[in-house]
Backbone as CSV, one residue per row, in Angstrom:
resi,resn,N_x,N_y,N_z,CA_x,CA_y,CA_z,C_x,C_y,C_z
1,UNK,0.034,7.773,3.304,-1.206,7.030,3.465,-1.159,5.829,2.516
2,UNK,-1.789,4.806,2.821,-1.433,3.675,2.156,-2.387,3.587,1.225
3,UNK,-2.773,2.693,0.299,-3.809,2.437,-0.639,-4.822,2.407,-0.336
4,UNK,-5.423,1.283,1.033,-6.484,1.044,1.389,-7.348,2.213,1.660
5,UNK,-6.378,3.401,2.766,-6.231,4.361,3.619,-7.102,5.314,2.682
6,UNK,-6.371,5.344,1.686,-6.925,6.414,0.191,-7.908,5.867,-0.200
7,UNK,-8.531,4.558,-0.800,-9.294,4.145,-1.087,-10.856,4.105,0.223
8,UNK,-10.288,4.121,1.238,-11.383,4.199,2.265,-11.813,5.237,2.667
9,UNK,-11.033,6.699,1.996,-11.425,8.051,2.952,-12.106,8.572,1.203
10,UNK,-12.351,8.197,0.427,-12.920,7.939,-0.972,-14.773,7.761,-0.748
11,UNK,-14.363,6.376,-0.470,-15.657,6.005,-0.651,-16.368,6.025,0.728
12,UNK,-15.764,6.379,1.943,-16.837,6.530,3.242,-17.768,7.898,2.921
13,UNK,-17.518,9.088,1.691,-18.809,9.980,1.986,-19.906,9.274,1.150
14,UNK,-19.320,8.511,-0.356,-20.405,7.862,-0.540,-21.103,7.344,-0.126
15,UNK,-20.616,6.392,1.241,-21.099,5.282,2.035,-22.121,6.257,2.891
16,UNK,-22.063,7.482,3.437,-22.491,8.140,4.386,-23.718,8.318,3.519
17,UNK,-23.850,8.536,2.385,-25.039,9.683,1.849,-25.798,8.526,1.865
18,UNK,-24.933,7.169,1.095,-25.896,6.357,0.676,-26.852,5.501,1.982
19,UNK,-26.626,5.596,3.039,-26.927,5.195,4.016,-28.373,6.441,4.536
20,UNK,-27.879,7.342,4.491,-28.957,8.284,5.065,-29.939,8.598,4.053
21,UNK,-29.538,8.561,2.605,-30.979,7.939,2.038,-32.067,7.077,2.152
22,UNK,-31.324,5.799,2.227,-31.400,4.390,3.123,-32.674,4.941,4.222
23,UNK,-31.786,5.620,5.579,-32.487,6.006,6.817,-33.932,6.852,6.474
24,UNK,-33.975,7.758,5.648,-34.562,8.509,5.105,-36.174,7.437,4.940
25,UNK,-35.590,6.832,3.655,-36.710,6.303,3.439,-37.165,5.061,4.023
26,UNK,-36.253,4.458,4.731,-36.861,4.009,6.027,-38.160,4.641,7.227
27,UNK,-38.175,6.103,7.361,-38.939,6.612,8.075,-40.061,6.721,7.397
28,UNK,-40.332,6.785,6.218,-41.520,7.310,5.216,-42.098,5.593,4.805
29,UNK,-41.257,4.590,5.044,-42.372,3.261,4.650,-42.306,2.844,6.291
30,UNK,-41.927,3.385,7.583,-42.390,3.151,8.913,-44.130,3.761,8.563
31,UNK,-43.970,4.942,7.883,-45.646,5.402,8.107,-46.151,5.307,7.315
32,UNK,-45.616,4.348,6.126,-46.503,3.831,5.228,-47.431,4.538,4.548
33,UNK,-46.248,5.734,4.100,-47.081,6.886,3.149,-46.434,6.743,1.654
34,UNK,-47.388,5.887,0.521,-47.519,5.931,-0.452,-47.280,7.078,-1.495
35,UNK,-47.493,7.772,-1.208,-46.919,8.776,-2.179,-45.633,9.514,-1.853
36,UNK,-44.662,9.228,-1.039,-43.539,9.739,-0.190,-42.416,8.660,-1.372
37,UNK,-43.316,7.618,-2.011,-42.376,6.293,-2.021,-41.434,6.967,-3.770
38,UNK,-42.376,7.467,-4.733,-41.824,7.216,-5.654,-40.235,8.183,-5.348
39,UNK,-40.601,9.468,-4.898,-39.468,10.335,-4.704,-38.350,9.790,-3.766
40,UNK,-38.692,8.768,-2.913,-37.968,8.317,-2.083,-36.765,6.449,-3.225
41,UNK,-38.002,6.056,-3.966,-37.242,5.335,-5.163,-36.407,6.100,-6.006
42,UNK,-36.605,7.524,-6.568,-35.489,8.174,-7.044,-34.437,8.479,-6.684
43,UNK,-34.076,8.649,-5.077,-32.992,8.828,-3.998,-32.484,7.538,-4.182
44,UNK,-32.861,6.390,-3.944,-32.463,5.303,-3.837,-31.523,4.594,-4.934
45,UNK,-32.374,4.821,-5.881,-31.790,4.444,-7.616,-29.898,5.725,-7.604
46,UNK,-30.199,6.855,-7.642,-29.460,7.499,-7.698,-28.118,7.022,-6.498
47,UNK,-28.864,6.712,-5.347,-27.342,6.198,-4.662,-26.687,5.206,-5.311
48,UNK,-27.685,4.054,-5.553,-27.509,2.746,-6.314,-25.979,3.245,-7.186
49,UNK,-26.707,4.173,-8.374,-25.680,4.718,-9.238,-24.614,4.937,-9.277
50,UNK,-24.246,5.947,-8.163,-23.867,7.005,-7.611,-22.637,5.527,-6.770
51,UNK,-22.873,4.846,-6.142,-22.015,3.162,-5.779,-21.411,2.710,-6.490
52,UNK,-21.984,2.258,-7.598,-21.547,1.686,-8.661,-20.314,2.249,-9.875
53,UNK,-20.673,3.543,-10.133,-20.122,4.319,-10.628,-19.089,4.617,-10.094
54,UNK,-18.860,5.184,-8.671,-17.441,5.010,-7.919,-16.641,4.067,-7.943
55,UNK,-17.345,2.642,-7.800,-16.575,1.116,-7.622,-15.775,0.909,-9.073
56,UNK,-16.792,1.631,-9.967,-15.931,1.443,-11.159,-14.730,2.199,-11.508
57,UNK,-14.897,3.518,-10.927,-13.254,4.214,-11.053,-12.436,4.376,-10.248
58,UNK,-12.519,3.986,-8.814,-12.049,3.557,-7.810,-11.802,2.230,-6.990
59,UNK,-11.010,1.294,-7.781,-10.741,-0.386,-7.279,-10.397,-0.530,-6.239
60,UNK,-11.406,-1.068,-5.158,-10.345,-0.905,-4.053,-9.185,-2.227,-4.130
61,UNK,-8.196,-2.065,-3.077,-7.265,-2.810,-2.979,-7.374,-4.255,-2.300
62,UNK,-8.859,-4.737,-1.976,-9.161,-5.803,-1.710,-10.592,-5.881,-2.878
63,UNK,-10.226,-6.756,-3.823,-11.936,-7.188,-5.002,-12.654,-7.579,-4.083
64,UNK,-12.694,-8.164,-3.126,-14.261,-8.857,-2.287,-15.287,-7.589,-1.784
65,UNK,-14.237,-6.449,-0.960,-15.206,-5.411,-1.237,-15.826,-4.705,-2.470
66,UNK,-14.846,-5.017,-3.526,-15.489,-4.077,-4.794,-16.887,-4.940,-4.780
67,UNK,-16.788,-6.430,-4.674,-17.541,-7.116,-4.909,-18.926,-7.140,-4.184
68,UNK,-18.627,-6.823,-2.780,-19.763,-6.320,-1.501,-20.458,-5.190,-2.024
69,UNK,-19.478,-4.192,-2.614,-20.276,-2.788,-2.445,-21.094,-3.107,-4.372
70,UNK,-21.155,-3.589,-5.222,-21.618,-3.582,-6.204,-22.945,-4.613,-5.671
71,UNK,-22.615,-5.703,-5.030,-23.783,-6.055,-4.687,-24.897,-5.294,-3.601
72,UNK,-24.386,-4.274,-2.987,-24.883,-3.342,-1.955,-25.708,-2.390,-3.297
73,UNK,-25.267,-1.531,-4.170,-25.624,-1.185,-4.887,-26.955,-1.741,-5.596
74,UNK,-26.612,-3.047,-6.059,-27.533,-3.906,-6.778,-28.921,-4.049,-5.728
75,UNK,-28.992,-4.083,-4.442,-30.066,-3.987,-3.073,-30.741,-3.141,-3.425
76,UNK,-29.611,-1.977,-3.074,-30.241,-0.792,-3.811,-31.437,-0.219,-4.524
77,UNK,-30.819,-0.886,-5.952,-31.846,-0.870,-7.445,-32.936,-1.290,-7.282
78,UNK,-32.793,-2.593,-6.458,-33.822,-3.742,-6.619,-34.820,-2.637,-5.590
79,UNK,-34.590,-2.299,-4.277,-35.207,-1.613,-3.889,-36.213,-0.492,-3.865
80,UNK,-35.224,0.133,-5.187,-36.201,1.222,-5.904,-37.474,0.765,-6.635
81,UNK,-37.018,-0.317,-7.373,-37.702,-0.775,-8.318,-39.398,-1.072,-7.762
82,UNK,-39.293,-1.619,-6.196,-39.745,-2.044,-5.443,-40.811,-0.756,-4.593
83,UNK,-39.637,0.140,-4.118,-40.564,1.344,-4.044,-41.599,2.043,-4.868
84,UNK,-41.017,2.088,-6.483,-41.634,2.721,-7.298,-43.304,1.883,-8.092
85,UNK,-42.973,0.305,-7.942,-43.496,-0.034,-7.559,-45.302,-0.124,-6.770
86,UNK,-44.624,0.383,-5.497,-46.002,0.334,-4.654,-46.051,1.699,-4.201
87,UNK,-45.640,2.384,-4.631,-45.668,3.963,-4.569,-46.671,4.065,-5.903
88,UNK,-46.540,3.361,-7.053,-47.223,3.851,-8.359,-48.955,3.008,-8.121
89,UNK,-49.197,2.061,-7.163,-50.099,1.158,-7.176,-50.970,1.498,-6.247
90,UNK,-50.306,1.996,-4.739,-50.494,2.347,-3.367,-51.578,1.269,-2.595
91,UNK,-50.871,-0.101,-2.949,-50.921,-1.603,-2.805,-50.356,-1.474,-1.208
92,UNK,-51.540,-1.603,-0.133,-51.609,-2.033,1.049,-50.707,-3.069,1.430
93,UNK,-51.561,-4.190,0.915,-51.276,-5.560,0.590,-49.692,-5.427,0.865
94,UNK,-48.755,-4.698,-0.122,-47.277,-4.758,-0.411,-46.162,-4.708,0.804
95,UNK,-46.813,-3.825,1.787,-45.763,-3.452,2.447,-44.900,-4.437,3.232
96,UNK,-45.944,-5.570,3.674,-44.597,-6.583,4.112,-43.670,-7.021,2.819
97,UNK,-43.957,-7.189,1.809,-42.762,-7.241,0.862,-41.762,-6.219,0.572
98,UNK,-41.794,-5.045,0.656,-41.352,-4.164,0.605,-40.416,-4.321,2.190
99,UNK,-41.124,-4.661,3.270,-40.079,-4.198,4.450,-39.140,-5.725,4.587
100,UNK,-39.351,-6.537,3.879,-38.415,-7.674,3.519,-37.488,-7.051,2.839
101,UNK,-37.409,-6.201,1.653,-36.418,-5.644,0.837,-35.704,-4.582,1.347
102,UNK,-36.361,-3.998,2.438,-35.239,-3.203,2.789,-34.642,-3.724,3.870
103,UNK,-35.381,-5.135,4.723,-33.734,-5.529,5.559,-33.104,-5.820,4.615
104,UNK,-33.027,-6.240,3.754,-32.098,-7.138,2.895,-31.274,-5.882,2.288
105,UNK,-31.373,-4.687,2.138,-30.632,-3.813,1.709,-29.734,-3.794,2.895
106,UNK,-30.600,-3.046,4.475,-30.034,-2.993,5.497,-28.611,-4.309,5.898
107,UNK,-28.470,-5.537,5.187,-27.952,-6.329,5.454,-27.001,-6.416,4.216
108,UNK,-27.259,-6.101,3.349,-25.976,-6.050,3.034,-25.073,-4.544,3.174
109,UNK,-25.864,-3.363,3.607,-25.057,-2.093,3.916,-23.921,-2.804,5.307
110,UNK,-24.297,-4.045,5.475,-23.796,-3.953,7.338,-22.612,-4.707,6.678
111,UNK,-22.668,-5.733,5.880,-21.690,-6.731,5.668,-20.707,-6.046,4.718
112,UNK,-20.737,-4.655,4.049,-20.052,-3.794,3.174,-19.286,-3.106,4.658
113,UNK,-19.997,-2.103,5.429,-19.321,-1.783,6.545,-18.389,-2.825,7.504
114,UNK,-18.716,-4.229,7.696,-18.270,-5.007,8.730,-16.830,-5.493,8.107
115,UNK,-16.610,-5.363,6.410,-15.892,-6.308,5.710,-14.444,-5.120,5.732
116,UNK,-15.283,-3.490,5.931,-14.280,-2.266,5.471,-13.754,-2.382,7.353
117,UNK,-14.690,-2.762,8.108,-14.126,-2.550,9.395,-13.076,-3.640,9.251
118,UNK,-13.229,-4.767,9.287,-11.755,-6.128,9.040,-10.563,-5.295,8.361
119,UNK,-10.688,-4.779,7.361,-9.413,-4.143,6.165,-8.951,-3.229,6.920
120,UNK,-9.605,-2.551,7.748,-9.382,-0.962,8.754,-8.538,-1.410,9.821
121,UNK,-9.040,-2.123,10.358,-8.631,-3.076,11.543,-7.001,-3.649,11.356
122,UNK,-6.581,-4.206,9.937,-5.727,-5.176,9.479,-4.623,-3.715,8.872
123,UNK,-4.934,-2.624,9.232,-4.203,-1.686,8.231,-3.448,-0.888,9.382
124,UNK,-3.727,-1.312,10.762,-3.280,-0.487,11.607,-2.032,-1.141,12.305
């Protein structure tokens, strides 16, 4: 198996969890239940981590992804921060800001996946 090969069968369960957290709390600010948010910012923060922390002991063999997935991470944070936020306030008002921050998570999870699909693609 080649480097990439190893490096990609690594970090796709991270990628999996961190995504269905993602999905997760996607469904709970669809119904715009305020108190769902802070526990759903602790999931979030922890993937954040949980990204970051891998990227750091696992380099992949192309830096632009290390570089994608730390900024995917960084969405992340900002996200929580964001949840915890209007979960602690239960600020009406917020939620279109809040559903701005999570496309913007959603968009960079796609450009981390689209960049590992190119390397996947180029390895075969």
């Amino acid at each position: 198996m080649n480097e990439f090969r190893t490096w990609e069968s690594g970090i796709t369960p991270v990628l999996h969890s961190a995504m269905a957290v993602l999905n997760a709390c996607d469904r709970a600010c669809e119904c715009q239940w305020a108190p769902a948010l802070v526990a759903h910012a602790d999931q979030i923060g922890a993937a954040a981590r949980t990204v970051e922390e891998w990227v750091e002991d696992h380099h992949c063999p192309y830096p632009d992804l290390d570089f994608l997935l730390v900024g995917m991470a960084r969405s992340y944070a900002y996200l929580a921060g964001s949840l915890m936020e209007l979960g602690a306030a239960d600020s009406i008002g917020a939620w279109g800001e809040l559903e701005r921050d999570l496309q913007g998570v959603h968009r960079s999870v796609a450009r981390v996946l689209a960049a590992m699909y190119r390397e996947s693609a180029r390895q075969v």
